[in-house]
One Martini backbone bead per residue (centre of mass of N, CA, C, O) as a GRO file, in nm:
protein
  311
    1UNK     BB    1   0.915   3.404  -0.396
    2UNK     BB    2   0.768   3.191  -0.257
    3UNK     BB    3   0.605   2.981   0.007
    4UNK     BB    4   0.731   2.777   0.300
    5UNK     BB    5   0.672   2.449   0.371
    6UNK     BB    6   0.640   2.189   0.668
    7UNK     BB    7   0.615   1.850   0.690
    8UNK     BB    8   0.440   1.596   0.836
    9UNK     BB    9   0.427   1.265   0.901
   10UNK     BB   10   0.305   0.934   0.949
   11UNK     BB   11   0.213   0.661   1.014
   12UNK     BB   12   0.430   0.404   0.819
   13UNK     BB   13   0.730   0.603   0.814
   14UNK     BB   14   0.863   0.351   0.977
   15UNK     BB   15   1.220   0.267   1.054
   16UNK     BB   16   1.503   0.148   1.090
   17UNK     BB   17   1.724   0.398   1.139
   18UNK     BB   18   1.588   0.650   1.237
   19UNK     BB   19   1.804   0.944   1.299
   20UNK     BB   20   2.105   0.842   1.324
   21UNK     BB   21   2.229   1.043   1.178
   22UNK     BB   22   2.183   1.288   1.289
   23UNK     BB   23   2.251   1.252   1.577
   24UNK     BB   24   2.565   1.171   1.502
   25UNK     BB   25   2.610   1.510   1.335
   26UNK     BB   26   2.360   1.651   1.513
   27UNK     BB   27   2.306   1.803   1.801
   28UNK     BB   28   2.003   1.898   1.802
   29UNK     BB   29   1.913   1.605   1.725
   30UNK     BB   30   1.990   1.463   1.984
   31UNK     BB   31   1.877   1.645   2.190
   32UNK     BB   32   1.602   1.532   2.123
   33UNK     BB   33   1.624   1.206   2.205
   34UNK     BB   34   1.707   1.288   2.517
   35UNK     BB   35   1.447   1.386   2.561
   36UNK     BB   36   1.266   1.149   2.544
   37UNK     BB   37   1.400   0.962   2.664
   38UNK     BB   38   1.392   1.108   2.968
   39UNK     BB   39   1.031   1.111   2.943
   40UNK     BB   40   1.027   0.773   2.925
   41UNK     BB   41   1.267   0.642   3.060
   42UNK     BB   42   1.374   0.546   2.775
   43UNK     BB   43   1.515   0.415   2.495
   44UNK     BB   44   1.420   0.510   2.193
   45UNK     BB   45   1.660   0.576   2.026
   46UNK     BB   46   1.732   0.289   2.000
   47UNK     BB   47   1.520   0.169   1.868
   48UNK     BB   48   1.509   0.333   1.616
   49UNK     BB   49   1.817   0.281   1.518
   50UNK     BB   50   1.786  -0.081   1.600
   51UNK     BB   51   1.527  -0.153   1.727
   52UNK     BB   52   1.287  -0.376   1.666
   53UNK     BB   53   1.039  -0.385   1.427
   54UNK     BB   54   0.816  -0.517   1.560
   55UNK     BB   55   0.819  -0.297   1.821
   56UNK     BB   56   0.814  -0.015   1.615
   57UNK     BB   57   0.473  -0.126   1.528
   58UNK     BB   58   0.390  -0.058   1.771
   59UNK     BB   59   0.171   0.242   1.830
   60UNK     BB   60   0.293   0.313   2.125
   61UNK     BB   61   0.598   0.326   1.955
   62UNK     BB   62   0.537   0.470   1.664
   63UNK     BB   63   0.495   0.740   1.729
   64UNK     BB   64   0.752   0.814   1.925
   65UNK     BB   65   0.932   0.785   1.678
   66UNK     BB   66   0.799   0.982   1.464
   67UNK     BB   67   0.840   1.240   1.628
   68UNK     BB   68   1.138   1.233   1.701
   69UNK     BB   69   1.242   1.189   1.420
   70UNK     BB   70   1.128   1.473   1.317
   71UNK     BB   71   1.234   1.708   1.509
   72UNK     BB   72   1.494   1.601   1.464
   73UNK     BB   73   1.532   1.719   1.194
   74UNK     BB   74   1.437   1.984   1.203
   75UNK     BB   75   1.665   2.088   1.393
   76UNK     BB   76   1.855   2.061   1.158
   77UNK     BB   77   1.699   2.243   0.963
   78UNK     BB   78   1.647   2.523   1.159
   79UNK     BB   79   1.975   2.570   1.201
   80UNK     BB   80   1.986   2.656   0.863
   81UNK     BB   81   1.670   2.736   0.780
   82UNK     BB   82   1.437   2.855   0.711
   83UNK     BB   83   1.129   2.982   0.797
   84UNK     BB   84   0.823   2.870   0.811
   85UNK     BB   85   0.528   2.987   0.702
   86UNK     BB   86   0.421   2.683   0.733
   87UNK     BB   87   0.247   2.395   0.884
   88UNK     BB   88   0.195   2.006   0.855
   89UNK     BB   89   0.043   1.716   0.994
   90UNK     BB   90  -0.006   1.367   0.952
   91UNK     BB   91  -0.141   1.315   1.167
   92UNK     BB   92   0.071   1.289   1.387
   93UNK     BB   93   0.204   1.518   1.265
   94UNK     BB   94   0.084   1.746   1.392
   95UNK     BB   95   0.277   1.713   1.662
   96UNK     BB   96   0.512   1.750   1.542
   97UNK     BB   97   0.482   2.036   1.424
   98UNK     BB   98   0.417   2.168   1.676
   99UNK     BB   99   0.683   2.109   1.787
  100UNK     BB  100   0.863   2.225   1.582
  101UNK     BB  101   0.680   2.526   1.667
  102UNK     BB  102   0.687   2.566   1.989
  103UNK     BB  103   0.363   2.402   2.121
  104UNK     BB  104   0.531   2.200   2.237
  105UNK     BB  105   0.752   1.955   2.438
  106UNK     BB  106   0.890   1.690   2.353
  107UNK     BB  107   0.827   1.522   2.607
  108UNK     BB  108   0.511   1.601   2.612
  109UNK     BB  109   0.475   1.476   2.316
  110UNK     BB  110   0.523   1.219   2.334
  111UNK     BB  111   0.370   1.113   2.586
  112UNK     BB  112   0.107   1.168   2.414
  113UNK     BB  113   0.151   0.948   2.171
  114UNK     BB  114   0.144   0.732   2.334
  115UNK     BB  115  -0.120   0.747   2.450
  116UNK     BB  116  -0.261   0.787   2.177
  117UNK     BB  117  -0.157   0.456   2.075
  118UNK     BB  118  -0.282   0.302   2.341
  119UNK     BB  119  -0.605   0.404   2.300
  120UNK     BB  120  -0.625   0.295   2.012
  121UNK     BB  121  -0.557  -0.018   2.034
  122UNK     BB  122  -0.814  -0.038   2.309
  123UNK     BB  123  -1.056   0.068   2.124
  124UNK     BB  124  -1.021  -0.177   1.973
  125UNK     BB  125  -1.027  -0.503   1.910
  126UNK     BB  126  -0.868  -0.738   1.764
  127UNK     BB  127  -1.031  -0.771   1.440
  128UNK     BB  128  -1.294  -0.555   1.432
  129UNK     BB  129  -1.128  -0.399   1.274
  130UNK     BB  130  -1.059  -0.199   0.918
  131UNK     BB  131  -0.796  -0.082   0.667
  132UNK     BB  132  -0.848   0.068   0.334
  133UNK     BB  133  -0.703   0.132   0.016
  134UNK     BB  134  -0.817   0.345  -0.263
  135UNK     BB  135  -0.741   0.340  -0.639
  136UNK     BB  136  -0.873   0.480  -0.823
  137UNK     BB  137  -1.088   0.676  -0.687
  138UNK     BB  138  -1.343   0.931  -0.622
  139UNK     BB  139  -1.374   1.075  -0.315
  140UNK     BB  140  -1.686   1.033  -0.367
  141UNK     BB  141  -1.750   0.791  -0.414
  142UNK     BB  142  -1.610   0.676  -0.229
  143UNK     BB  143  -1.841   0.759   0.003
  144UNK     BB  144  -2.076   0.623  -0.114
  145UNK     BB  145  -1.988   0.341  -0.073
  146UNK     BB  146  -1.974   0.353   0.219
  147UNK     BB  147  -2.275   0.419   0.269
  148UNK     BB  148  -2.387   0.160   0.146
  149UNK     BB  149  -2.197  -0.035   0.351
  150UNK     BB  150  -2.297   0.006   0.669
  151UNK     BB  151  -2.545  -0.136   0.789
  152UNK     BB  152  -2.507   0.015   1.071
  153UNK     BB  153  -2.212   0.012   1.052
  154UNK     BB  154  -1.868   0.098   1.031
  155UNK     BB  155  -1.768   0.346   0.699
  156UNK     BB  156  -1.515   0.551   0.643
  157UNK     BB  157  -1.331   0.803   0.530
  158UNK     BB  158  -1.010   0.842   0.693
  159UNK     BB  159  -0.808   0.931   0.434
  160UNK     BB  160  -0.738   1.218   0.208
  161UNK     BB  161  -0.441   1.215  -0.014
  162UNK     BB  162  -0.536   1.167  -0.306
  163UNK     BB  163  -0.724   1.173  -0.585
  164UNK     BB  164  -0.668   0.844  -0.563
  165UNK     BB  165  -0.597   0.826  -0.251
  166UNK     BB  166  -0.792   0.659  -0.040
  167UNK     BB  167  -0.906   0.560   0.288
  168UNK     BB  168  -1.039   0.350   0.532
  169UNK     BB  169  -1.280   0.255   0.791
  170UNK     BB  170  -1.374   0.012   1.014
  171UNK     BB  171  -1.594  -0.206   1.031
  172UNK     BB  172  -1.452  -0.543   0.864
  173UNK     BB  173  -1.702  -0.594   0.688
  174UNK     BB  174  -1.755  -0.284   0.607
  175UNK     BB  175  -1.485  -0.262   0.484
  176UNK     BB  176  -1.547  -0.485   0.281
  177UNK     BB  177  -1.802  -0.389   0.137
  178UNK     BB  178  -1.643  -0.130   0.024
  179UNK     BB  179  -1.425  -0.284  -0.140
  180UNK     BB  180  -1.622  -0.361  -0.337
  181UNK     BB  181  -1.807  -0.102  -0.408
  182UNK     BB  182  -1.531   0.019  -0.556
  183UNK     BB  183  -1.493  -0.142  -0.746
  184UNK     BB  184  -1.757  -0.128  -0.916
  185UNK     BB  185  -1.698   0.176  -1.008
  186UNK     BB  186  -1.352   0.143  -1.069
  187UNK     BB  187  -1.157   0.066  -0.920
  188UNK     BB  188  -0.813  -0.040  -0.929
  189UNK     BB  189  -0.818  -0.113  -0.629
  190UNK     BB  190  -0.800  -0.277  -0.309
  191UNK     BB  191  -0.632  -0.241   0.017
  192UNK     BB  192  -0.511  -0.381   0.286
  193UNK     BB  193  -0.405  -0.302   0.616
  194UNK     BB  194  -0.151  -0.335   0.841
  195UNK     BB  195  -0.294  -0.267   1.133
  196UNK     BB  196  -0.421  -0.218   1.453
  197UNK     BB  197  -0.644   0.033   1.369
  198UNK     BB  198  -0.948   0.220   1.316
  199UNK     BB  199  -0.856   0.504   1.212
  200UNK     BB  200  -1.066   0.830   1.191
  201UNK     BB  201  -1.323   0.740   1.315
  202UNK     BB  202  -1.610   0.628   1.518
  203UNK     BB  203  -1.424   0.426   1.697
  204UNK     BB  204  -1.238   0.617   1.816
  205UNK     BB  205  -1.423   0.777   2.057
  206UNK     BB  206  -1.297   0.650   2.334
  207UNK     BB  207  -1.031   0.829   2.291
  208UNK     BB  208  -1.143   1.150   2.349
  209UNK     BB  209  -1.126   1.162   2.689
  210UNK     BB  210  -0.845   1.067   2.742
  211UNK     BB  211  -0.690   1.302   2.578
  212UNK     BB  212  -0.775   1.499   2.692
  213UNK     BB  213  -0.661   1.408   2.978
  214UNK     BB  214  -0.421   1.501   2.867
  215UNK     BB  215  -0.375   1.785   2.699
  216UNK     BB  216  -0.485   1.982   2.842
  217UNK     BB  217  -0.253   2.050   3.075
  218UNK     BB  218  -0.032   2.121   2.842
  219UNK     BB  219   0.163   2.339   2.746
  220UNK     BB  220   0.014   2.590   2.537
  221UNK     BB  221   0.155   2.745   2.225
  222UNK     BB  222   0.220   2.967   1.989
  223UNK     BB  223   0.289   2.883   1.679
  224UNK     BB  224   0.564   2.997   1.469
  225UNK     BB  225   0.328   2.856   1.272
  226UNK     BB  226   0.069   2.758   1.104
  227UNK     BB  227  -0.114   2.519   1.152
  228UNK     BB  228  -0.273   2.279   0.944
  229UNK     BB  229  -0.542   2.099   0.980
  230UNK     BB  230  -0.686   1.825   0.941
  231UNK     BB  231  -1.004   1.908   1.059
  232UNK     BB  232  -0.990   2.194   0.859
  233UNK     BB  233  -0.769   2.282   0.638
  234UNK     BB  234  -0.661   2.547   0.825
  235UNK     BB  235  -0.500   2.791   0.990
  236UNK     BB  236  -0.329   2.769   1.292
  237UNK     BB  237  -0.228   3.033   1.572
  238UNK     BB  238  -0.406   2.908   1.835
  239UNK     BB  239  -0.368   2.752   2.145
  240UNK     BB  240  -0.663   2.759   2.240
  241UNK     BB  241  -0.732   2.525   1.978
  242UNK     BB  242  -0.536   2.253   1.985
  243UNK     BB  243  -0.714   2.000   2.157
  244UNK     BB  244  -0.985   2.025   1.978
  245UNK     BB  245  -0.834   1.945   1.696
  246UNK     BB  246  -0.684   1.661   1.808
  247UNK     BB  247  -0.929   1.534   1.918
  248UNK     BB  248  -1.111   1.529   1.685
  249UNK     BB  249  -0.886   1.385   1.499
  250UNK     BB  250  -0.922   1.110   1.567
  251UNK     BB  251  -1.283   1.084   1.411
  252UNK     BB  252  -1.142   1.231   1.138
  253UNK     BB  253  -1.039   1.279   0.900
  254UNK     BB  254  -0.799   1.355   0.644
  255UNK     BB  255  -0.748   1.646   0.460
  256UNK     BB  256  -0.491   1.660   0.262
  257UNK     BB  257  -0.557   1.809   0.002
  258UNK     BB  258  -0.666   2.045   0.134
  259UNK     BB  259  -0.445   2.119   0.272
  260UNK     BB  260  -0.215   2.167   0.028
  261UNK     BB  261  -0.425   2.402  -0.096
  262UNK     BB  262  -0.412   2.580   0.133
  263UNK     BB  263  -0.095   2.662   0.081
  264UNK     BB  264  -0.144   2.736  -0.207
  265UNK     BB  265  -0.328   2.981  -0.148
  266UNK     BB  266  -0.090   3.094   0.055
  267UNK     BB  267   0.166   3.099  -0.126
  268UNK     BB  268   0.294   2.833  -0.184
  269UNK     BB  269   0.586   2.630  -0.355
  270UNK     BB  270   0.739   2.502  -0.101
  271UNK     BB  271   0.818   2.176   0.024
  272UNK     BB  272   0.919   2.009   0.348
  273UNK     BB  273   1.009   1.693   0.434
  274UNK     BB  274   1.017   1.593   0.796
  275UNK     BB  275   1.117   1.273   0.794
  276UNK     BB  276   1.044   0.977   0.764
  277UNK     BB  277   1.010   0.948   0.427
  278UNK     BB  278   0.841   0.988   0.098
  279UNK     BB  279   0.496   1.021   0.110
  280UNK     BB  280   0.404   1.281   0.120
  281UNK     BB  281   0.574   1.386  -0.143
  282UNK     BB  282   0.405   1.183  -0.345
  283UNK     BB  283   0.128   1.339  -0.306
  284UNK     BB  284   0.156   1.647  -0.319
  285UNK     BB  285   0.270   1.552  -0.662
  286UNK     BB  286  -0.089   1.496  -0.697
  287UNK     BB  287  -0.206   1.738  -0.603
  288UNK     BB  288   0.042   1.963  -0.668
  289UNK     BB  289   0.287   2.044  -0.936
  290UNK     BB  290   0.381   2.299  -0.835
  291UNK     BB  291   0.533   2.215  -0.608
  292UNK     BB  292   0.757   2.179  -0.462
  293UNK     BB  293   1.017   1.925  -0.336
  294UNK     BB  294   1.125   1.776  -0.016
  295UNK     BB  295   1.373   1.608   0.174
  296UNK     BB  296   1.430   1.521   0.562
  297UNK     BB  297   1.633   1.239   0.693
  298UNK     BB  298   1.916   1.304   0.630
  299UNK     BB  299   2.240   1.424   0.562
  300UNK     BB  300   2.150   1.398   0.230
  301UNK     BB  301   1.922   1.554   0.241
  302UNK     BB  302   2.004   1.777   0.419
  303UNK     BB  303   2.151   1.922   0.165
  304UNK     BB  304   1.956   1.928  -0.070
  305UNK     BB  305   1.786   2.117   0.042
  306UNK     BB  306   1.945   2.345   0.109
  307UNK     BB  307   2.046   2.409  -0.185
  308UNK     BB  308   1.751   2.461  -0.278
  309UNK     BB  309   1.718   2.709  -0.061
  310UNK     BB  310   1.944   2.873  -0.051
  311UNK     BB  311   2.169   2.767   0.222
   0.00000   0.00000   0.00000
């Protein structure tokens, strides 16, 4: 039997009514919920199970919102579950993952990553921004368009999802001349993204010495897992490095099939998706066809998910 990870989302898996059944069926996804509302003050779990929609796109409400519905399935997850071997997660899920391993207490991550949301916001104007996935085109073509797209201005791949499926970043003329020159290469598609802001880039960088100045503070442990990071691809288990990691990951890209294959080669062969949406698994299964996939977002996935670790 290989070994076991669980991952977590990052934004664009946020829906109305998630972790709604998982917290009204098991007393520790509730305690998750009661946990951030306590931390923010406000009902977050409300926003979750009822929205309005609006509300819940806006990224200073994304993060703490799919970050609570993620630790809350883990929670319901991990009183069943066996522990897993390895942790990772997409961008804002790195947060989830930390938290979900025991590396930040609840209250102390929420309210990290509304910071991290209202700071993302806030550090480039509405429009002067924007992010298109690209699609059906080699991981280093789109580095090559991006690169001589820039013309002076920033545009660079800012999550490398699967080898089909680059996203890229950056101020939005550059990011149009980029998506011109990925179609010229052979991309099968060019897609802009309805973000709010150019995540993943160095248009991002005002926002690393405020995040540092939110997350040094916070007592940060050994997560009970090693957590593969994002801007290295590599697993880490040591609380010392957790902030450095976090903060760079601002402005570096998502290396997630690197992440995918890192644990792939640390004997990894089940990975479960655990909180809003099945986005990550489905890159996963473009990643490496060897691994199993599974997800827990609510009663009825989380008894399958169960069924299938033999637990």
């Amino acid at each position: 039997m290989g070994k076991l990870a669980f991952v977590f989302p990052g934004q664009g898996s946020q829906s109305v009514g998630m972790g709604k059944e998982l917290a009204e069926k098991f007393p520790e996804a509730r305690a998750v919920f009661d946990a951030a509302d306590s931390a923010l003050g406000e009902k977050l779990s409300t926003l979750c199970f009822e929205g309005p929609e609006d509300a819940l796109k806006l990224t200073a409400n994304t993060q703490p919102t799919i970050l609570a519905s993620s630790v809350a399935a883990h929670a319901a997850l991990a009183a069943r579950a066996p522990k897993p071997d390895f942790v990772a997660g997409h961008s804002l899920g790195e947060y989830s993952a930390l938290c979900a391993m025991g590396a930040v207490d609840v209250g102390s991550a929420v309210k990290a990553v509304r910071a991290r949301g209202t700071f993302m916001q806030e550090a480039v104007p509405q429009g002067q921004g924007a992010m298109a996935a690209i699609l059906g085109l080699d991981p280093g073509k789109v580095r090559e368009a991006c690169e001589a797209s820039a013309q002076g201005e920033v545009v660079a791949p800012a999550n490398y999802n699967s080898p089909e499926q680059t996203v890229i970043a950056g101020s939005a003329a550059a990011v149009e001349r980029a998506m011109a020159r990925c179609k010229e290469l052979g991309a099968k598609r060019a897609l802009p993204l309805p973000v709010s802001a150019p995540f993943h880039c160095a248009l991002m960088a005002p926002v690393q010495p405020r995040l540092r100045e939110v997350l040094a503070p916070l007592s940060w442990k050994a997560p009970a897992a090693p957590v593969v990071s994002n801007v290295e691809a590599a697993p880490n288990a040591e609380a010392s490095r957790i902030v450095g990691l976090l903060v760079e990951q601002v402005t570096a890209p998502v290396r997630w099939i690197e992440c995918v294959q890192a644990m792939s080669r640390e004997g990894v062969t089940r990975i479960v998706e655990v909180g809003p949406g099945k986005v990550l698994s489905g890159l996963i299964k473009r990643i490496d066809k060897g691994i199993e996939v599974f997800n827990v977002e609510d009663a009825a996935s989380l008894e399958k998910t169960l069924a299938a670790l033999g637990t």
